[in-house]
SEMARKE-755168 format. One record per residue (C-alpha): residue in three letters; x, y, z. Coordinates in steps of 0.1 Angstrom, whole numbers. Each point is the difference from the previous one (the first is absolute). Layout:
REM residues N
<r r="ala" X="X" Y="Y" Z="Z"/>
...
END
This chain:
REM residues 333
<r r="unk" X="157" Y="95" Z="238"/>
<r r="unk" X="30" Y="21" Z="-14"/>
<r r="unk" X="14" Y="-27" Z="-11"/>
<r r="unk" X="-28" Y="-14" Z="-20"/>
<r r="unk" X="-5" Y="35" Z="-13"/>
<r r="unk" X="35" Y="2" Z="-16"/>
<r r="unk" X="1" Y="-36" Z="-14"/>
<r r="unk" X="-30" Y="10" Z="-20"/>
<r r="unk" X="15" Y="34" Z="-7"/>
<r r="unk" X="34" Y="-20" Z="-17"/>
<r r="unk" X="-25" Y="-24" Z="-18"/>
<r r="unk" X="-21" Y="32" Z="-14"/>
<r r="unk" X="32" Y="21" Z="-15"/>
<r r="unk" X="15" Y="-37" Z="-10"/>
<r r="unk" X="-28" Y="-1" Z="-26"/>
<r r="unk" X="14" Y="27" Z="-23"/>
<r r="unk" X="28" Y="-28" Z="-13"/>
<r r="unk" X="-24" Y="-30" Z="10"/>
<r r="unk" X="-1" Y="-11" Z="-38"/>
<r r="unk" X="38" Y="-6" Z="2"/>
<r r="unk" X="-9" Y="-20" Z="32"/>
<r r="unk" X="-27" Y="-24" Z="-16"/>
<r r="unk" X="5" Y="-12" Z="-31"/>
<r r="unk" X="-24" Y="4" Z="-31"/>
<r r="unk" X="-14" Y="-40" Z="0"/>
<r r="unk" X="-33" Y="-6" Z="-16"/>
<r r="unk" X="-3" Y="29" Z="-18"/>
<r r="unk" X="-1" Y="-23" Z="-31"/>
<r r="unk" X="-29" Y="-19" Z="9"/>
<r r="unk" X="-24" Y="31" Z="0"/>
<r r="unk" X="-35" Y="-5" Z="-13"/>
<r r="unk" X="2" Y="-40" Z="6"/>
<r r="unk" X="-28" Y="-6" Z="27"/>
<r r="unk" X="-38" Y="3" Z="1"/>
<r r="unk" X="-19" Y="20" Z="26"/>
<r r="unk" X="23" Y="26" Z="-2"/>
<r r="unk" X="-27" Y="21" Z="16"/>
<r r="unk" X="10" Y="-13" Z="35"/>
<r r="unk" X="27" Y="19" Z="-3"/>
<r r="unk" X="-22" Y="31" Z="3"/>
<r r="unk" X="3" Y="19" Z="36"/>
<r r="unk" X="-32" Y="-7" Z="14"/>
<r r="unk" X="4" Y="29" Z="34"/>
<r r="unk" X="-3" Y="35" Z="-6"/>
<r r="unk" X="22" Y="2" Z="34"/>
<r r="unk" X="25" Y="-26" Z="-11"/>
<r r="unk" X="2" Y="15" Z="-36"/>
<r r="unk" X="9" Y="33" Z="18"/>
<r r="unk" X="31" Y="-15" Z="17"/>
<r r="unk" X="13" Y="-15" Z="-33"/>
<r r="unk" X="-18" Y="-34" Z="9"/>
<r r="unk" X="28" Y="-8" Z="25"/>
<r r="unk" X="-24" Y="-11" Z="25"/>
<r r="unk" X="11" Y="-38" Z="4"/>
<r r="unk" X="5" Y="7" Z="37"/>
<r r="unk" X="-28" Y="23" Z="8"/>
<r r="unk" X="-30" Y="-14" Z="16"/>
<r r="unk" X="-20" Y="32" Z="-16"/>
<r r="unk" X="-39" Y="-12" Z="-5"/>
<r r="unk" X="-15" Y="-30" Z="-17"/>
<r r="unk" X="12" Y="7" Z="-33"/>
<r r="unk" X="32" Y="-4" Z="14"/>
<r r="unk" X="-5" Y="-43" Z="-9"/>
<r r="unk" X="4" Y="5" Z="-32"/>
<r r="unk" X="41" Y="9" Z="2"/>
<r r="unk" X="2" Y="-28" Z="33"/>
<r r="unk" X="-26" Y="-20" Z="10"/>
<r r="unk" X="15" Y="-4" Z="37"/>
<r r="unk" X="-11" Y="39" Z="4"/>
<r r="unk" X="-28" Y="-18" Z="8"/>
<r r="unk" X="7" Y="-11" Z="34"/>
<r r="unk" X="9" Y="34" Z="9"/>
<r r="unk" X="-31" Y="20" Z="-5"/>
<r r="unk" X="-19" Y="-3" Z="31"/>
<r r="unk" X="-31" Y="20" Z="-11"/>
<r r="unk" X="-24" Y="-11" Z="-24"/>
<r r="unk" X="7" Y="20" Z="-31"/>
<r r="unk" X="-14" Y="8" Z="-36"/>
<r r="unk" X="18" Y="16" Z="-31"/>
<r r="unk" X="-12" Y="9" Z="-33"/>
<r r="unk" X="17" Y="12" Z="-23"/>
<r r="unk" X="-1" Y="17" Z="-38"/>
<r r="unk" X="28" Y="2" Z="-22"/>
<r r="unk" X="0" Y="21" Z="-34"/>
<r r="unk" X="27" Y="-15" Z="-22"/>
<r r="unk" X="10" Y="13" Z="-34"/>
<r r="unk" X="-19" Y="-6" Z="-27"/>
<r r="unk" X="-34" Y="2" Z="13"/>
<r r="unk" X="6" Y="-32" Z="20"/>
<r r="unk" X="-17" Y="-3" Z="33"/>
<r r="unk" X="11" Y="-24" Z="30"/>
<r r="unk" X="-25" Y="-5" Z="30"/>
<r r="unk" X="15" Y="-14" Z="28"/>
<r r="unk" X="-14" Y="-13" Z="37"/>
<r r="unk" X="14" Y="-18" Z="31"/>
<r r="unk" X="-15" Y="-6" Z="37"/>
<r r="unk" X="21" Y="-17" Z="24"/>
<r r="unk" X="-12" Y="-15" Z="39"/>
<r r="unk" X="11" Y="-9" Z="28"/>
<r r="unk" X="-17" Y="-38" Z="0"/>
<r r="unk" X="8" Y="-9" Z="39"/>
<r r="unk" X="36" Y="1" Z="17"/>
<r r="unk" X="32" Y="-3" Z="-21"/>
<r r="unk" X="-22" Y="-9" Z="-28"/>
<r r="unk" X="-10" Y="26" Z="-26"/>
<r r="unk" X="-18" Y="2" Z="-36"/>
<r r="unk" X="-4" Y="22" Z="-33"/>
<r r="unk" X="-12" Y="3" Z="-35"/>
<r r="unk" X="7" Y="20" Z="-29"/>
<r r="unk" X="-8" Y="2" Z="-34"/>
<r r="unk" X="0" Y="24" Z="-34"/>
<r r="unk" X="-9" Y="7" Z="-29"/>
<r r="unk" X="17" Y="15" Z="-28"/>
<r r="unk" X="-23" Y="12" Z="-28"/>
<r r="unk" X="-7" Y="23" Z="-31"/>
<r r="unk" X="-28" Y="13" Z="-22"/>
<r r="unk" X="-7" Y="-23" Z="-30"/>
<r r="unk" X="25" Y="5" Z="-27"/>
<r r="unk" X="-13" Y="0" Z="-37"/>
<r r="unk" X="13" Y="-29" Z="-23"/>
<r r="unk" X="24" Y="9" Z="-30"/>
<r r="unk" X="20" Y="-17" Z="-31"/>
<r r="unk" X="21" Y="3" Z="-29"/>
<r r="unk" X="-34" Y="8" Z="-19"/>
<r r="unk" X="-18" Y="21" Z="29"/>
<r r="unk" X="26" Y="19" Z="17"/>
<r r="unk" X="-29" Y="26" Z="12"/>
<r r="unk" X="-19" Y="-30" Z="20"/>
<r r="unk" X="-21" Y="-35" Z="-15"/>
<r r="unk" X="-30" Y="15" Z="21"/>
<r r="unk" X="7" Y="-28" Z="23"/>
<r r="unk" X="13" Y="10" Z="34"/>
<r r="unk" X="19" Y="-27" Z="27"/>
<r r="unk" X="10" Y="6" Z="36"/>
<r r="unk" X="30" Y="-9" Z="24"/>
<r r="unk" X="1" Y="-1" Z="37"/>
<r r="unk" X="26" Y="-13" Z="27"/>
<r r="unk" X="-13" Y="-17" Z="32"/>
<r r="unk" X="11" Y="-19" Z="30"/>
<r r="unk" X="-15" Y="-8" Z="32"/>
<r r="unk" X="20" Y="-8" Z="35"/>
<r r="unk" X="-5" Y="-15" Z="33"/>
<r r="unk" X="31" Y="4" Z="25"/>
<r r="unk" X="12" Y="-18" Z="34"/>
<r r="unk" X="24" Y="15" Z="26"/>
<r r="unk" X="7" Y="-10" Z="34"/>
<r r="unk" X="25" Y="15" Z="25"/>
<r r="unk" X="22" Y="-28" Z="11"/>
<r r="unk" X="20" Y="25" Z="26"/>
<r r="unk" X="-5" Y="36" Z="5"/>
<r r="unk" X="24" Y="10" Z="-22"/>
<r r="unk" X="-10" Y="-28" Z="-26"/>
<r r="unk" X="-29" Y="-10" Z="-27"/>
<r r="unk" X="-3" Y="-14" Z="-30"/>
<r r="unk" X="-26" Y="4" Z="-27"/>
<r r="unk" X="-11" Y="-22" Z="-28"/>
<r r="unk" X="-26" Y="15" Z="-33"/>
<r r="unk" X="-18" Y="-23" Z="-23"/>
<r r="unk" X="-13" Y="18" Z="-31"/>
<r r="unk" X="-17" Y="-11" Z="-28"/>
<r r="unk" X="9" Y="23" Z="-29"/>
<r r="unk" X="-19" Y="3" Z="-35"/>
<r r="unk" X="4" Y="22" Z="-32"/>
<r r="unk" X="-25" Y="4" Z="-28"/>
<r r="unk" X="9" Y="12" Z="-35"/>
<r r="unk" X="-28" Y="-3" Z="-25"/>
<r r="unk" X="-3" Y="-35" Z="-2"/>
<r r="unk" X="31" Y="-13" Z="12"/>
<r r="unk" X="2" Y="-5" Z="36"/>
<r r="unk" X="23" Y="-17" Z="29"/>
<r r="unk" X="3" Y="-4" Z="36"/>
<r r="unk" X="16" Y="-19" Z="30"/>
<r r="unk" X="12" Y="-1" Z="36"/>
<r r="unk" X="27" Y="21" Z="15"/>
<r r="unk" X="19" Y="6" Z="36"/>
<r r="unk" X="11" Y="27" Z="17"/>
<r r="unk" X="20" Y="-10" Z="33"/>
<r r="unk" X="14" Y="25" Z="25"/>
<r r="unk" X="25" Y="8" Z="37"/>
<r r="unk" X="-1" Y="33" Z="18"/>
<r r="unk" X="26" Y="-2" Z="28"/>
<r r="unk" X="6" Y="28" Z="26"/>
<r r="unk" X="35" Y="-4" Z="9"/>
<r r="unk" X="-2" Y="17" Z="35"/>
<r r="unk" X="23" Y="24" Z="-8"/>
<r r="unk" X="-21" Y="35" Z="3"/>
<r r="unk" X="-26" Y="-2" Z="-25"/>
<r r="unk" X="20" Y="-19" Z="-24"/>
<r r="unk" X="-16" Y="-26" Z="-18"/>
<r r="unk" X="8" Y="-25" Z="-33"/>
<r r="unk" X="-24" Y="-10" Z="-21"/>
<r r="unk" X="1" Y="-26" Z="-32"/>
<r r="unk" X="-29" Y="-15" Z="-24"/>
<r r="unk" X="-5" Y="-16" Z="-32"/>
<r r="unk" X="-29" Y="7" Z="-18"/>
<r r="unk" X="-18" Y="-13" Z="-35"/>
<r r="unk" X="17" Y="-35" Z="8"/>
<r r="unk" X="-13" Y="-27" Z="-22"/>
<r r="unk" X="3" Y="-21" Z="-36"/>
<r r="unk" X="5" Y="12" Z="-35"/>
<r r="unk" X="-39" Y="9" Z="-19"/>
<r r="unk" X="-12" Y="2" Z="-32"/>
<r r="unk" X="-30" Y="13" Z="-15"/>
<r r="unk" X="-30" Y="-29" Z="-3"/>
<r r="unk" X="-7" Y="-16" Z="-34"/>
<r r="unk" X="23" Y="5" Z="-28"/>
<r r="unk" X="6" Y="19" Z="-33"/>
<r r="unk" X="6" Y="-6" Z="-37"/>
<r r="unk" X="40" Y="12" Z="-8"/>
<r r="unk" X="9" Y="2" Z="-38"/>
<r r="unk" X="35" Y="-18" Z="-11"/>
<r r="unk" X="20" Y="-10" Z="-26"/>
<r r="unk" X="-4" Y="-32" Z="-18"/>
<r r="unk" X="36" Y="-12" Z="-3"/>
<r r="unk" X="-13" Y="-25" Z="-23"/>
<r r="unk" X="-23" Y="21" Z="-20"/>
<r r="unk" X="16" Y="33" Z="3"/>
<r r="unk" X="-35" Y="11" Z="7"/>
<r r="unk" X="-14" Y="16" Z="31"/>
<r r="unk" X="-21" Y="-20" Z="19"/>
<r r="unk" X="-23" Y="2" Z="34"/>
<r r="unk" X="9" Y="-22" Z="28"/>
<r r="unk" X="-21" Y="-2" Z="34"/>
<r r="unk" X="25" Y="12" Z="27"/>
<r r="unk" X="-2" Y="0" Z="35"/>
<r r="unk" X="7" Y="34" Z="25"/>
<r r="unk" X="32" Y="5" Z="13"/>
<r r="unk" X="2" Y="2" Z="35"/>
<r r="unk" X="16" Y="28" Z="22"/>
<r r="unk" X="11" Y="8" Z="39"/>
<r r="unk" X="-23" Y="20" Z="21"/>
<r r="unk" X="16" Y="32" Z="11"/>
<r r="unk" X="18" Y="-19" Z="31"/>
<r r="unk" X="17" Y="32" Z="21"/>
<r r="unk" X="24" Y="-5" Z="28"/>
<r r="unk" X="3" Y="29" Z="29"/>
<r r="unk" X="19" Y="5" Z="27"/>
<r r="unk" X="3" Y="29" Z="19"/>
<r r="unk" X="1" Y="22" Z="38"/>
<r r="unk" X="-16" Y="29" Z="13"/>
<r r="unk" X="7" Y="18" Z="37"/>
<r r="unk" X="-17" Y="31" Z="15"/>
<r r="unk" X="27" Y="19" Z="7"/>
<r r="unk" X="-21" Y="30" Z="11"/>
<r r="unk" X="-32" Y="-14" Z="24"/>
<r r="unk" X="-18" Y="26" Z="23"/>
<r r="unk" X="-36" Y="13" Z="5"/>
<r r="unk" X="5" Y="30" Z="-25"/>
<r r="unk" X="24" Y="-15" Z="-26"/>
<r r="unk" X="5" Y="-33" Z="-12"/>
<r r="unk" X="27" Y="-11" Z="-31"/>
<r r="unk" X="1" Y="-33" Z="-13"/>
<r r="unk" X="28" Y="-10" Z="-25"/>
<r r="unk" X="1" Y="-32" Z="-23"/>
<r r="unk" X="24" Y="-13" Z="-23"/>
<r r="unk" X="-5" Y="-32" Z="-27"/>
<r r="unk" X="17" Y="-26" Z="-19"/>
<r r="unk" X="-26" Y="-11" Z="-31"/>
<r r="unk" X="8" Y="-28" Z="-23"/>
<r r="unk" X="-26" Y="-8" Z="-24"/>
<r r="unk" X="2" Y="-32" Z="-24"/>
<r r="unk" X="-8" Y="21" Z="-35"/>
<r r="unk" X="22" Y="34" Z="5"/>
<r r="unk" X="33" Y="13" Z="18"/>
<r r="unk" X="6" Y="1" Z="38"/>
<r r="unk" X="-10" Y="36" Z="19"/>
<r r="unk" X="1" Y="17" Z="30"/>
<r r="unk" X="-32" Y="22" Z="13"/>
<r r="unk" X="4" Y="23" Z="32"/>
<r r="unk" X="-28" Y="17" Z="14"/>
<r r="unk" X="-2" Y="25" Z="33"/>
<r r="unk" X="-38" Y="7" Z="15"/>
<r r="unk" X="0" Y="32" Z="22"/>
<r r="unk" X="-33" Y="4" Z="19"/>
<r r="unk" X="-12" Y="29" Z="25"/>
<r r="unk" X="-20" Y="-12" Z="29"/>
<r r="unk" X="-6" Y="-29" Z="-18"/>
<r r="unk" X="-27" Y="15" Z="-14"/>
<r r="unk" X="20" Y="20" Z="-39"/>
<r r="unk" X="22" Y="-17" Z="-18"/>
<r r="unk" X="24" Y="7" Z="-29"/>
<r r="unk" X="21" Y="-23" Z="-19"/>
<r r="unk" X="33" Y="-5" Z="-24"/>
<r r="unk" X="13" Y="-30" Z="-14"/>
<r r="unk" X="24" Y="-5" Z="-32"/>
<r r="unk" X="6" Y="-33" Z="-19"/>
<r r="unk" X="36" Y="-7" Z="-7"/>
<r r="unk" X="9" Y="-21" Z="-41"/>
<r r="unk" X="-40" Y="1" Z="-6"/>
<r r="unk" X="-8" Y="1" Z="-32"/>
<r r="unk" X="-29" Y="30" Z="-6"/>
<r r="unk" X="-5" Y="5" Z="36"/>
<r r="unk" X="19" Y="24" Z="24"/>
<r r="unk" X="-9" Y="24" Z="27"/>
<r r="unk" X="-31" Y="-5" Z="17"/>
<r r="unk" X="-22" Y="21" Z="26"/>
<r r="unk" X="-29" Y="3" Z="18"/>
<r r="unk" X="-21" Y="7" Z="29"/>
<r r="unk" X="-31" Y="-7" Z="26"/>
<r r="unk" X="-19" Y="6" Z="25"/>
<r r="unk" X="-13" Y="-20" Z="33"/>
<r r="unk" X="-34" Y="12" Z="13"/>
<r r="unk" X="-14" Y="-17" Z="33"/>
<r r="unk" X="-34" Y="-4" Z="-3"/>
<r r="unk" X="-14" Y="-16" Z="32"/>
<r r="unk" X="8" Y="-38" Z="1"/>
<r r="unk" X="4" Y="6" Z="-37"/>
<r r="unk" X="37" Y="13" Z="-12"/>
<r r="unk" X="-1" Y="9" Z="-38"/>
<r r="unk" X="29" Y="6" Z="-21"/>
<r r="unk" X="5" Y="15" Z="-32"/>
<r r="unk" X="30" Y="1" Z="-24"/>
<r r="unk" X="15" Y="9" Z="-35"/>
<r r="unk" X="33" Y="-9" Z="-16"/>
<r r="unk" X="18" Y="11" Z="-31"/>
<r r="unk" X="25" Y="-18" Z="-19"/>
<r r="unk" X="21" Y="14" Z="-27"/>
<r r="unk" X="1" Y="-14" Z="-34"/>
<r r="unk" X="25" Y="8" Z="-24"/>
<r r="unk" X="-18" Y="-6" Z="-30"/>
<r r="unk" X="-38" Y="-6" Z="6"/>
<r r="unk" X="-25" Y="14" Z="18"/>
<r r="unk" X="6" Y="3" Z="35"/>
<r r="unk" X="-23" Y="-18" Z="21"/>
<r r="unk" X="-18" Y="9" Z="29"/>
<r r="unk" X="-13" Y="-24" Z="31"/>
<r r="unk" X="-30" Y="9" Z="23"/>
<r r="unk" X="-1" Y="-23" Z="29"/>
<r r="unk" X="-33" Y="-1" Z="28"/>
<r r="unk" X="8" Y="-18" Z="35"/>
<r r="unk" X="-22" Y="-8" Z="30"/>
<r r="unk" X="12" Y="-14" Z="34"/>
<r r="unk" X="-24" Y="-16" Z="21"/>
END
């Protein structure tokens, strides 16, 4: 267990130079997917530990960073959770996950991202046309895991995603797929998913786009398809060991590789220290991130008969907007 303790120790004060280590690639594709908004840290306890939770098998919102966490929740278990992003932007978030019978295991998830009505303005009614539309982010999941061994599963998500924007509107299919792997050294365990897999999508219908007559010289409206764009497909890989487990105090420790499709590479690292399993605080930080850095958080456990009901918040620093804040609910049956 030393051992583990000091690997992780090298990998944490490695991060300081880590941008020298992994080289800025992507960064130039920023801003060219849709559903961004799967992106957004969905665990108030996950969020706490800089989202470097790949290889924890947490609660049930744990499915939406690696479906196979699935097959190693044991307990039925229910997660809500709210997240108050800038700009008056709400996310609503839920997950359940079961044990269906043996090695074989099941979950859903879904969210919804959504915002007051905005008022309608133009070149000739910059105060508002009186006419008001609305946007909202949706997607709805059902997952898969089994445990092959005991110290293997593998999960698989298929979610139906949708966004609204006035009247323009699009949708599709998209997969998550997932490993968690306990090595059998200690509590060491690798984990590796791959989630918003699917094709390029455009909005539905199509739009009139002014040009240039080459002929005429005049301008002139043509009929013009959407272009289509990549959903936010994200790579992680990552470990996590306990190097501190006994009835009073228990420390977990995580470190993560993420490589998203639209932005740079980064690392996340996250430690969880709990008393009696029953308080817990929180510290992550998110190394070459744009906007986001340190993160923190904390939560409670409270036994409640055959009932075990958890409660958690997280905080992520923002550089430039409004730092968000997550509330998450849980329930173990």
């Amino acid at each position: 267990m030393k051992l583990i303790f000091y690997i992780f120790l090298f990998i944490f004060s490695s991060f300081s130079w880590s941008q020298t280590l992994f080289p800025i690639l992507g960064g130039q594709r920023a801003g060219t997917s849709v559903f961004t908004f799967l992106n957004i840290g969905v665990s108030a306890r996950a969020t706490g530990m800089g989202e470097a939770v790949v290889a924890l098998n947490q609660d049930a919102t744990s499915i939406h960073y690696n479906p196979a966490i699935v097959a190693q929740l044991d307990q039925t278990e229910i997660s809500v959770s709210q997240i108050q992003w800038p700009a008056d932007i709400f996310y609503d978030y839920f997950s359940f996950s079961h044990r269906l019978k043996g090695r074989h295991y099941i979950g859903l998830n879904g969210g919804v991202l959504h915002m007051k009505p905005m008022a309608e303005t133009n070149e000739y009614f910059p105060n508002g046309t009186g006419n008001y539309f609305s946007y909202q982010d949706r997607f709805l999941g059902a997952t898969y895991g089994a445990k092959m061994t005991d110290r293997f599963s593998f999960g698989v998500t298929l979610k139906y995603v949708a966004e609204d924007l006035a009247e323009y509107k699009m949708s599709t299919l998209l997969m998550d797929v997932g490993t968690f792997y306990w090595t059998g050294y200690g509590s060491l365990r690798f984990c590796a998913s791959l989630s918003n897999f699917g094709k390029q999508i455009a909005p539905q219908g199509d739009y009139m786009k002014k040009i240039l007559d080459q002929n005429s010289g005049n301008e002139i409206e043509q009929r013009t398809d959407f272009e289509k764009f990549s959903p936010p497909t994200q790579f992680r890989v990552g470990a996590a060991a306990d190097p501190i487990a006994n009835k009073e105090h228990f420390l977990t420790i995580s470190a993560q590789l993420n490589h998203p499709v639209d932005n740079a590479e980064y690392i996340v690292t996250g430690l969880e220290y709990s008393f009696m399993k029953l308080f817990f605080i929180r510290g992550g930080y998110k190394f070459n991130k744009n906007e986001e850095n340190f993160t923190t958080g904390a939560g409670l456990f409270i036994p409640l008969g055959r009932f075990k009901l958890r409660v958690d918040y997280g905080y992520a620093n923002f550089d430039h907007l409004t730092d968000p804040n997550r509330f998450s609910l849980g329930i173990s049956l």
